[in-house]
C-alpha positions as a Python dict, from the first residue, in 0.01 Angstrom:
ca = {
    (1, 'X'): (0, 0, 0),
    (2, 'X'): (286, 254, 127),
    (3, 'X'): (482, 157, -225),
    (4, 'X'): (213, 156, -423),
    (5, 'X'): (132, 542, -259),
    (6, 'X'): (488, 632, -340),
    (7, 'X'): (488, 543, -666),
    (8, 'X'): (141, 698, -730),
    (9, 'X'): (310, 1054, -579),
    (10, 'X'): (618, 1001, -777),
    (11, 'X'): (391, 989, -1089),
    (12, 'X'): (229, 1281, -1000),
    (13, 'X'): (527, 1485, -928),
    (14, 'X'): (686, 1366, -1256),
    (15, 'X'): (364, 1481, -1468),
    (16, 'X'): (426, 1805, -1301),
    (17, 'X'): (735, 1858, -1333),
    (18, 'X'): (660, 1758, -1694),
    (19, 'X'): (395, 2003, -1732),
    (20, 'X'): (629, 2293, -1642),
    (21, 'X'): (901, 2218, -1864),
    (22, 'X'): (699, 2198, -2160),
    (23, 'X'): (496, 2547, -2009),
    (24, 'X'): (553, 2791, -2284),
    (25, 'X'): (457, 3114, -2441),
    (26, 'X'): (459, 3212, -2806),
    (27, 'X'): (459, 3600, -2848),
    (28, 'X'): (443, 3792, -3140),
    (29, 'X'): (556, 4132, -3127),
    (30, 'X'): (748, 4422, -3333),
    (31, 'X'): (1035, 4528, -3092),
    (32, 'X'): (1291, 4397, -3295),
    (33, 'X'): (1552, 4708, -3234),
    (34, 'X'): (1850, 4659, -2992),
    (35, 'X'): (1715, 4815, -2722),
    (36, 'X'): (1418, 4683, -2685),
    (37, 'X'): (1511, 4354, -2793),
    (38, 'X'): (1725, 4385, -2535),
    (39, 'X'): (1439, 4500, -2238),
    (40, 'X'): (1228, 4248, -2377),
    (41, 'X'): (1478, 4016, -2319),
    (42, 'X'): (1465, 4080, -1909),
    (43, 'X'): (1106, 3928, -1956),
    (44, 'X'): (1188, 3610, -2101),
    (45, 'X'): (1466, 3526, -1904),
    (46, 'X'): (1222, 3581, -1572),
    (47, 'X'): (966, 3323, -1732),
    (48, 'X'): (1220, 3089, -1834),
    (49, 'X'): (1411, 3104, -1470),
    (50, 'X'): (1021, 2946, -1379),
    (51, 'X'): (1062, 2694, -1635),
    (52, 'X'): (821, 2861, -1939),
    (53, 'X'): (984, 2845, -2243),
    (54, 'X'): (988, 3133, -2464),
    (55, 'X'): (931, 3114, -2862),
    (56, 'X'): (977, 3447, -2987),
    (57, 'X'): (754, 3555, -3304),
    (58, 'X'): (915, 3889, -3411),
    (59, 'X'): (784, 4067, -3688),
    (60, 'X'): (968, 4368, -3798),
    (61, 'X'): (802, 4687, -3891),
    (62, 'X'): (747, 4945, -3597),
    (63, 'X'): (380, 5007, -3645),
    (64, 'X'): (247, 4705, -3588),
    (65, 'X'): (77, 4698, -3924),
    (66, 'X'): (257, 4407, -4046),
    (67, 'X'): (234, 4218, -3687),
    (68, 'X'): (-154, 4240, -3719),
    (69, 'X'): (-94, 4058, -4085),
    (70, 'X'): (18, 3808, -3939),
    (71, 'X'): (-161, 3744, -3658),
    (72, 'X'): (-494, 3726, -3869),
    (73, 'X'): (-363, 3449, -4056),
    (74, 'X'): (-270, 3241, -3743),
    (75, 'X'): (-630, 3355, -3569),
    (76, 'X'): (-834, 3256, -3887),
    (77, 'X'): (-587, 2922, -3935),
    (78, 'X'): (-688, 2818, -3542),
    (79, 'X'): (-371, 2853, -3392),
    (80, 'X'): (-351, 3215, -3203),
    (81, 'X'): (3, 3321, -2988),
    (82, 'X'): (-20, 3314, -2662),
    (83, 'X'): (20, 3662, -2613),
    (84, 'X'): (47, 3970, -2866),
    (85, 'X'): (209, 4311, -2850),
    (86, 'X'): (-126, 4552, -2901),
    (87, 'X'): (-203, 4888, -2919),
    (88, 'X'): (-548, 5029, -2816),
    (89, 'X'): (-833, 5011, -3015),
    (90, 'X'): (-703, 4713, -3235),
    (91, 'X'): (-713, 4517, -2827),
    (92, 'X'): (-1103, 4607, -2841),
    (93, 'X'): (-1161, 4488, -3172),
    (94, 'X'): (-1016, 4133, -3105),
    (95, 'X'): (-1169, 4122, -2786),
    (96, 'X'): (-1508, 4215, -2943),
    (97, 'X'): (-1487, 3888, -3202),
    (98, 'X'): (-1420, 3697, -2891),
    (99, 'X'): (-1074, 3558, -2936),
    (100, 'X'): (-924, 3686, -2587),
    (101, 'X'): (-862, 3516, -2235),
    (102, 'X'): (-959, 3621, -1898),
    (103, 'X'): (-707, 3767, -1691),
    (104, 'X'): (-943, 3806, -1378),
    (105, 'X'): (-744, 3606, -1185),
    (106, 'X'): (-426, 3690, -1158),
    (107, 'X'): (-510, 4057, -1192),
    (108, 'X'): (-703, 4060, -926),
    (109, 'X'): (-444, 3867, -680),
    (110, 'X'): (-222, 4119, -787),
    (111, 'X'): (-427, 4437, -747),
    (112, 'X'): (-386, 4532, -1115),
    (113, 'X'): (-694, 4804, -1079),
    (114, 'X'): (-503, 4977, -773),
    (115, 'X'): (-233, 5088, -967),
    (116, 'X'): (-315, 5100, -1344),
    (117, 'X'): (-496, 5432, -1432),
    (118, 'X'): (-838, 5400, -1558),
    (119, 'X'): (-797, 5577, -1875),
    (120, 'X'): (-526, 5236, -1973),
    (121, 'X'): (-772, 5031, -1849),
    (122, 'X'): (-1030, 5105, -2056),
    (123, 'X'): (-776, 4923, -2345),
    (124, 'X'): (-697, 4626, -2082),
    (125, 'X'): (-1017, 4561, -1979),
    (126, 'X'): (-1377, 4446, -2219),
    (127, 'X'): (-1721, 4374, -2036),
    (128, 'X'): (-1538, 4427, -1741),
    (129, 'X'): (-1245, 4122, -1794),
    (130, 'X'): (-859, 4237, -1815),
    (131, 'X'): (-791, 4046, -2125),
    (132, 'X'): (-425, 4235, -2166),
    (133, 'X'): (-145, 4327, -1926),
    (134, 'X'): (30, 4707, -2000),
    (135, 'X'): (357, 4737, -2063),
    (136, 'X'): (391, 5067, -2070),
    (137, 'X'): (324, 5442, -2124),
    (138, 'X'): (416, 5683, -2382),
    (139, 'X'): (300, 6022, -2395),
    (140, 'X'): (219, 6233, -2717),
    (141, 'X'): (220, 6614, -2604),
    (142, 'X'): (541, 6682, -2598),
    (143, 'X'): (825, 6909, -2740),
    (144, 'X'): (1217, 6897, -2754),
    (145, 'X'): (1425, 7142, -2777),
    (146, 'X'): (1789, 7214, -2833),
    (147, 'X'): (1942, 7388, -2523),
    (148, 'X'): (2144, 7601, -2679),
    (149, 'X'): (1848, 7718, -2956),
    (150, 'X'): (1668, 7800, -2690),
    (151, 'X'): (1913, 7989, -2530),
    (152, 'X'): (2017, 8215, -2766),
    (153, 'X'): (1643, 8264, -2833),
    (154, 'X'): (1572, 8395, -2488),
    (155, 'X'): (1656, 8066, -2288),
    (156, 'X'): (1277, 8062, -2099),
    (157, 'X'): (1108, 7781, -2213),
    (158, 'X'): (719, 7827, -2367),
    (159, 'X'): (445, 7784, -2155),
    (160, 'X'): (177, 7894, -2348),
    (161, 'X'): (65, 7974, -2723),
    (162, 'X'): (172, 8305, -2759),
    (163, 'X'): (528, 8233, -2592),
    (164, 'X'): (620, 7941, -2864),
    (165, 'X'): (544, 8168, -3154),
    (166, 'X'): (820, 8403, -2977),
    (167, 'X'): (1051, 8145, -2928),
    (168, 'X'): (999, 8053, -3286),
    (169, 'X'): (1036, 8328, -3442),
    (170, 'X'): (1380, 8423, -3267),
    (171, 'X'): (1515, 8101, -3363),
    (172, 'X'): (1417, 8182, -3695),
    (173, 'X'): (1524, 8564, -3675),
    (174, 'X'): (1858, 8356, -3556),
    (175, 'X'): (1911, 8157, -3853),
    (176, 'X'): (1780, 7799, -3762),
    (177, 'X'): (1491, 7596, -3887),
    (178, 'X'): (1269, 7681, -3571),
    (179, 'X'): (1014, 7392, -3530),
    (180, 'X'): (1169, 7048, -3739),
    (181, 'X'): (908, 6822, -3841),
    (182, 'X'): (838, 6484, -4106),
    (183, 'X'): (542, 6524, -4330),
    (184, 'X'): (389, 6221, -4268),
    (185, 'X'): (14, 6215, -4180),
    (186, 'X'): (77, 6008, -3861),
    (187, 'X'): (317, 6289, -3784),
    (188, 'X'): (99, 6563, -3876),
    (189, 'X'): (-201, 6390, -3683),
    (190, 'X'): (72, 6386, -3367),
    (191, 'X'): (115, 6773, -3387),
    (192, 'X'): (-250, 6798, -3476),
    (193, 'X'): (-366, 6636, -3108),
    (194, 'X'): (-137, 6834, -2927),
    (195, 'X'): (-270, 7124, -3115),
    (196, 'X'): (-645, 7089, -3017),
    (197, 'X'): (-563, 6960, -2685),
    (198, 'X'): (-398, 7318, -2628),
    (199, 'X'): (-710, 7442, -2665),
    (200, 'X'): (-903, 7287, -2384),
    (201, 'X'): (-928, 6911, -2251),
    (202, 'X'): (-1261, 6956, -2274),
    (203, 'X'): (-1252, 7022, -2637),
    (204, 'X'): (-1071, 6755, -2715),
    (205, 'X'): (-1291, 6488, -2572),
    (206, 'X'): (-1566, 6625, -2741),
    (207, 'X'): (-1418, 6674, -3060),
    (208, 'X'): (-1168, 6414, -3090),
    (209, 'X'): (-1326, 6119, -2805),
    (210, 'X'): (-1649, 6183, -2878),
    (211, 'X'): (-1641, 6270, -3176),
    (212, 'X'): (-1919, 6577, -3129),
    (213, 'X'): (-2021, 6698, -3462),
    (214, 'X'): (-2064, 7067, -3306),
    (215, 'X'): (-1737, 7039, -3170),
    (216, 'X'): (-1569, 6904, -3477),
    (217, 'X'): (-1703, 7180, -3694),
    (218, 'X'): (-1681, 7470, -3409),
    (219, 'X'): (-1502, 7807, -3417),
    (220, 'X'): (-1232, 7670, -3164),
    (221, 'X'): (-1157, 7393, -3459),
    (222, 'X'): (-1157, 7634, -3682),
    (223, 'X'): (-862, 7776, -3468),
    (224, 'X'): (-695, 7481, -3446),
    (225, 'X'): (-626, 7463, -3787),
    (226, 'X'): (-534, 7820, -3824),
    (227, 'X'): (-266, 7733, -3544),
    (228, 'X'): (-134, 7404, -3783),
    (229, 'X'): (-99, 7670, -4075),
    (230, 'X'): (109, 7920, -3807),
    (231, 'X'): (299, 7610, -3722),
    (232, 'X'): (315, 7526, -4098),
    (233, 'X'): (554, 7840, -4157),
    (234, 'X'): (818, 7736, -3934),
    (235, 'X'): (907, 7405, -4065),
    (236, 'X'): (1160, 7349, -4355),
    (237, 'X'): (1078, 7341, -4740),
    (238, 'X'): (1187, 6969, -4748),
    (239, 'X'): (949, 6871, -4475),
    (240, 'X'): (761, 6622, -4655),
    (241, 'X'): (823, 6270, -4652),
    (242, 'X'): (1073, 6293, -4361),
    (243, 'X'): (1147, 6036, -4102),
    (244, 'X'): (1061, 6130, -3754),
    (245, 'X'): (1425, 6008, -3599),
    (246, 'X'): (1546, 6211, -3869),
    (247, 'X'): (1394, 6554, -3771),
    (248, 'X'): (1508, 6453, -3418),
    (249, 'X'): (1844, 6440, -3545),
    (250, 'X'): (1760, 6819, -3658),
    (251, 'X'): (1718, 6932, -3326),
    (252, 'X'): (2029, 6711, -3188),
    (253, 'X'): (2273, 6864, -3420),
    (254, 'X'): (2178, 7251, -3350),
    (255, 'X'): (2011, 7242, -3740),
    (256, 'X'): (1670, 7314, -3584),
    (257, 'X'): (1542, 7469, -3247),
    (258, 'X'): (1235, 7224, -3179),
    (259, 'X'): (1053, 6904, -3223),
    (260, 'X'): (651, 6864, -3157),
    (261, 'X'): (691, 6410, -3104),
    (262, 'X'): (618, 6189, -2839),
    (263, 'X'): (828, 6085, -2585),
    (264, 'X'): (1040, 5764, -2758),
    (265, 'X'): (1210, 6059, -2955),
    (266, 'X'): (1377, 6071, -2646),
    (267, 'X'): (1563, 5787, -2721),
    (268, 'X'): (1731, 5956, -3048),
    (269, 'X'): (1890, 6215, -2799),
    (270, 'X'): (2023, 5977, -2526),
    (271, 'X'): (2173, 5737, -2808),
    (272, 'X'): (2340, 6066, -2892),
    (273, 'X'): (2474, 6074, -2582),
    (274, 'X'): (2270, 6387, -2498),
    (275, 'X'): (2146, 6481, -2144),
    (276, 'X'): (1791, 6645, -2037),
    (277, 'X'): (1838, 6984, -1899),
    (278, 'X'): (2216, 7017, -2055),
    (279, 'X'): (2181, 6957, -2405),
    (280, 'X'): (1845, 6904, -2453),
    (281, 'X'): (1512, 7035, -2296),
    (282, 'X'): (1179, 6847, -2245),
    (283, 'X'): (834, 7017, -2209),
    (284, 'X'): (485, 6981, -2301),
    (285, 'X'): (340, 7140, -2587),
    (286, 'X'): (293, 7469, -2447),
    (287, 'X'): (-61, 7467, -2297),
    (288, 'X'): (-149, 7103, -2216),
    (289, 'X'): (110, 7134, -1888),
    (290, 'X'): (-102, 6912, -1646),
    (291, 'X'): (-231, 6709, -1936),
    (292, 'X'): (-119, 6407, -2103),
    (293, 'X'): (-185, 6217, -2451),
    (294, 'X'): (-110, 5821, -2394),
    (295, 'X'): (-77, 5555, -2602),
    (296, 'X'): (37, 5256, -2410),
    (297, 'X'): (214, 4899, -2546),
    (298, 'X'): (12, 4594, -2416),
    (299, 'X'): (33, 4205, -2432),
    (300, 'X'): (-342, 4126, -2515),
    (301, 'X'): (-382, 3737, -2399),
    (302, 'X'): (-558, 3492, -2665),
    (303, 'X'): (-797, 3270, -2596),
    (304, 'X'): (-552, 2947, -2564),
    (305, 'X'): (-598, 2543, -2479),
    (306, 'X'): (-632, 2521, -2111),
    (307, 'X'): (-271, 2372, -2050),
    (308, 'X'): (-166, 2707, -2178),
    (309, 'X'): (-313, 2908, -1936),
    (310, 'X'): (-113, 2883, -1656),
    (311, 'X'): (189, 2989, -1845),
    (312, 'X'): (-24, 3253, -1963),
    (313, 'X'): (-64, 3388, -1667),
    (314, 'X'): (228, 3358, -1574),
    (315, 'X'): (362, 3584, -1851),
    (316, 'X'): (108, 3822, -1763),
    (317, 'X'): (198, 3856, -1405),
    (318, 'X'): (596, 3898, -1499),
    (319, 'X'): (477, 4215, -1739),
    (320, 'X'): (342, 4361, -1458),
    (321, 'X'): (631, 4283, -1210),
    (322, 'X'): (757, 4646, -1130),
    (323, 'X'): (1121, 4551, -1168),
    (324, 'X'): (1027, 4448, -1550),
    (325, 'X'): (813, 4786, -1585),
    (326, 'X'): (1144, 4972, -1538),
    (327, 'X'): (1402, 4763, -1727),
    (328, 'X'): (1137, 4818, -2002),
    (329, 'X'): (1078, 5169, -1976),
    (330, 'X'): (1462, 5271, -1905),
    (331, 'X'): (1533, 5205, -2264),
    (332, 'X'): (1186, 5274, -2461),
    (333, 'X'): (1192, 5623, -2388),
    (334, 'X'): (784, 5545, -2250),
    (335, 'X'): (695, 5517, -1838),
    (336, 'X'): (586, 5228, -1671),
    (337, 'X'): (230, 5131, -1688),
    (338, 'X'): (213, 5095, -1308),
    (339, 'X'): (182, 5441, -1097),
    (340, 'X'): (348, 5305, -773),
    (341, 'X'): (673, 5226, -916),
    (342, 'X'): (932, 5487, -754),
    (343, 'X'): (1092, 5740, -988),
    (344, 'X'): (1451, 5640, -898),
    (345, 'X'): (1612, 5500, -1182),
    (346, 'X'): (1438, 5722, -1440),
    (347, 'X'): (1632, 6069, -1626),
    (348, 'X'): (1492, 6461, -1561),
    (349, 'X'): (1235, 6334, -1870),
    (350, 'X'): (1120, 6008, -1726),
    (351, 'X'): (1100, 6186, -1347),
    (352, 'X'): (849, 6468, -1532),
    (353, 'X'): (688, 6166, -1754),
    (354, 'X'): (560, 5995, -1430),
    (355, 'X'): (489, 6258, -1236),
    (356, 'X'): (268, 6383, -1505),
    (357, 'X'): (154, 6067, -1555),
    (358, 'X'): (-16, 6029, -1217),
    (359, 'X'): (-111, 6386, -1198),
    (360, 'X'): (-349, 6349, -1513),
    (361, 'X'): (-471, 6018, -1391),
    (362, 'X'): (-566, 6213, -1039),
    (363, 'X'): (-743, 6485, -1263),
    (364, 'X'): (-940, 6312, -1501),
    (365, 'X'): (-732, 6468, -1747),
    (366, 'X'): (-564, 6127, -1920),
    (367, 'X'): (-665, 6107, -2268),
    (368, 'X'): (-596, 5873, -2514),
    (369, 'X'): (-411, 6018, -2863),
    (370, 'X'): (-582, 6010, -3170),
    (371, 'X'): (-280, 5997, -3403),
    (372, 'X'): (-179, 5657, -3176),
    (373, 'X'): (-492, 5461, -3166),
    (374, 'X'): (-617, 5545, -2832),
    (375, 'X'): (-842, 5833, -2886),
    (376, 'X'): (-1062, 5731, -3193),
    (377, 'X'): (-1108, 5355, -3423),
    (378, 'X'): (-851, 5329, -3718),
    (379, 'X'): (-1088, 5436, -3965),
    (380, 'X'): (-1181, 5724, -3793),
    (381, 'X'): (-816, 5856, -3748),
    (382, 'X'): (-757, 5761, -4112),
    (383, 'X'): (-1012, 6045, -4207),
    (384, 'X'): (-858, 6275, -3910),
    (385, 'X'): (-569, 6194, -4065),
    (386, 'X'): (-653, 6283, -4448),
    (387, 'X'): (-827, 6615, -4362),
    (388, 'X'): (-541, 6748, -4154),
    (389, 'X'): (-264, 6634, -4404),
    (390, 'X'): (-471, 6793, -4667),
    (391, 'X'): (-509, 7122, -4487),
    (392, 'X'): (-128, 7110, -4390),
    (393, 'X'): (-31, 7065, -4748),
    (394, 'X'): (-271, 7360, -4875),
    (395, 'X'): (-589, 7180, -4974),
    (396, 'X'): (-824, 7378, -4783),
    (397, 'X'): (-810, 7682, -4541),
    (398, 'X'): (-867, 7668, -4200),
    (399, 'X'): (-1262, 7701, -4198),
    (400, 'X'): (-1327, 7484, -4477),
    (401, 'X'): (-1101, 7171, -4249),
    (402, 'X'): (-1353, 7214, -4023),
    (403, 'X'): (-1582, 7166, -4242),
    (404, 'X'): (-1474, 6888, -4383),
    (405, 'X'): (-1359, 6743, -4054),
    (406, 'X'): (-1664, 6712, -3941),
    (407, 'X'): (-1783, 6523, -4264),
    (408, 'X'): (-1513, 6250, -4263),
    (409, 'X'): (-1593, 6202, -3926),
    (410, 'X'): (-1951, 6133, -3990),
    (411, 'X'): (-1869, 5951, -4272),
    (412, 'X'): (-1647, 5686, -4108),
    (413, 'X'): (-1878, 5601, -3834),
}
């Protein structure tokens, strides 16, 4: 009886030692560069220290576009990842045809609702379920500027509207290209939020959340446009087409004053072995100080065979591990995704990132950006997207954008 009991616990050790070997996660995802490559890297080693193997699916491209390709196939084929690298509204739209897991669990042993603002859990969360852990947050109202531009132009950085078109015009008046930008319409959607967003938080929600049809076609848009076509006349005749790393590079090398990007241009100027507050100066687009625009990486969880799960979750609690949230975040340029992680380890940028960060969540002002699929469905930024390019290129005048804003809204519903 006692060997027969032996053996029978022997067995049933065995199977599970068995079933955590062969635990493992396939994830598909698009960080292919070094350095986050590199961050990503932290996370696999943590799951395979627990005995999940990791099978990377990288698919190169830094949109995502091609990622979601693929994916599709694999979904319609029967064979989803385990987890996928998401951003926003493309999380709700899988989650709406029913292909993601439940999270509940390990979420809620690990108070994920305590610390992860609302406004990111509206993306991590459908009927209720988190169906996707966040890795991260990057912010889309920002500007850079070259220290020394702005010094010779005054050396006070812009708080409001009228101060950048000051500082502007003395960089031009001092021989620089003043505001360096890449005429591409996810670029010129970018500026474009940060734009309307200066004009009240209110405003944007109602015009670019809520798409309001009053709001869209209002006077105040009608100034926001007139403010893209000031913008307009401080960027460079060979605008169009241009990389965004590249117009960083502008700014880096003293060619122009200031860059309107989110916050992984950051990265450009700490490769370049540039530091905040010396060399280079981080701010928010004068007049959204105590807002931010988010758009934040997450790991959406498929719906996978039960004796996936537990690796799963696994995978999902290790993303939200605070020591991972950093590693991450150090190199991406983003914050974590997590408010109660300390500041510590983070640059002058990444110190104002949080703390803005958690200020916004406080005040209800945390909105998600348009241009980065958090504020409005693809198809609805892709006519945002063609009436602002349009207007920026000198298709229509300000009131007429409006105008027609308001109609390729309506029309992509």
């Amino acid at each position: 009886m006692k060997l027969k009991l032996a053996l029978s616990m022997t067995t049933a050790l065995a199977l599970a030692a068995s079933a955590v070997s062969a635990a493992e996660v396939e994830v598909l995802h698009w960080w292919t560069a070094g350095g986050e490559a590199a961050a990503l890297n932290v996370l696999k080693e943590d799951l395979e220290s627990k005995g999940v193997t990791w099978k990377d699916m990288p698919v190169a491209g830094g949109s995502g576009v091609e990622a979601m390709t693929v994916l599709r196939a694999r979904v319609t084929s029967g064979n989803p990842p385990t987890a996928v690298q998401m951003l926003g509204f493309d999380i709700k739209d899988w989650a709406a045809e029913g292909f993601l897991g439940d999270l509940g669990d390990v979420a809620e042993a690990e108070g994920w609702s305590e610390v992860v603002p609302p406004a990111l859990q509206e993306f991590s969360k459908y009927d209720g379920k988190w169906i996707a852990a966040p890795v991260n947050v990057h912010s889309t109202n920002w500007m850079w500027i070259n220290k020394s531009a702005l010094d010779a132009a005054g050396g006070k950085a812009p708080e409001t509207w009228e101060e950048l078109i000051a500082v502007l015009d003395a960089m031009k008046a001092n021989g620089i290209i003043p505001l360096a930008h890449g005429g591409q319409a996810w670029q010129d959607g970018t500026v474009f939020d940060s734009v309307v967003l200066g004009l009240g938080d209110d405003f944007y929600k109602a015009a670019i959340i809520d798409q309001d049809p009053d709001a869209l076609s209002s006077e105040k848009m009608v100034e926001a446009f007139k403010r893209m076509e000031v913008l307009r006349g401080y960027f460079d005749e060979n605008f169009s087409g241009r990389d965004w790393n590249l117009a960083s590079a502008m700014v880096i090398n003293g060619e122009a004053g200031m860059q309107a990007m989110g916050d992984w241009a950051k990265g450009e100027f700490v490769k370049a072995k540039q530091v905040p507050g010396e060399d280079f100066v981080c701010i928010r687009f004068p007049g959204t100080q105590g807002s931010v625009l988010f758009n934040s990486d997450q790991f959406a969880m498929f719906d996978v065979s039960e004796e996936q799960v537990e690796a799963q979750k696994m995978m999902a609690s290790a993303v939200m591990n605070p020591d991972f949230q950093v590693a991450f975040n150090l190199v991406k340029g983003s914050v974590p995704a997590r408010t109660d992680i300390p500041d510590t380890e983070f640059d002058a940028c990444g110190k104002k990132g949080m703390a803005d960060l958690a200020e916004a969540a406080a005040n209800g002002t945390l909105q998600g950006s348009m241009a980065h699929g958090h504020g409005a469905s693809s198809n609805i930024k892709s006519a945002i997207f063609d009436v602002v390019t349009a207007h920026l290129n000198g298709e229509y005048g300000a009131e007429e954008a409006a105008e027609e804003l308001a109609a390729a809204v309506e029309a992509a519903k």
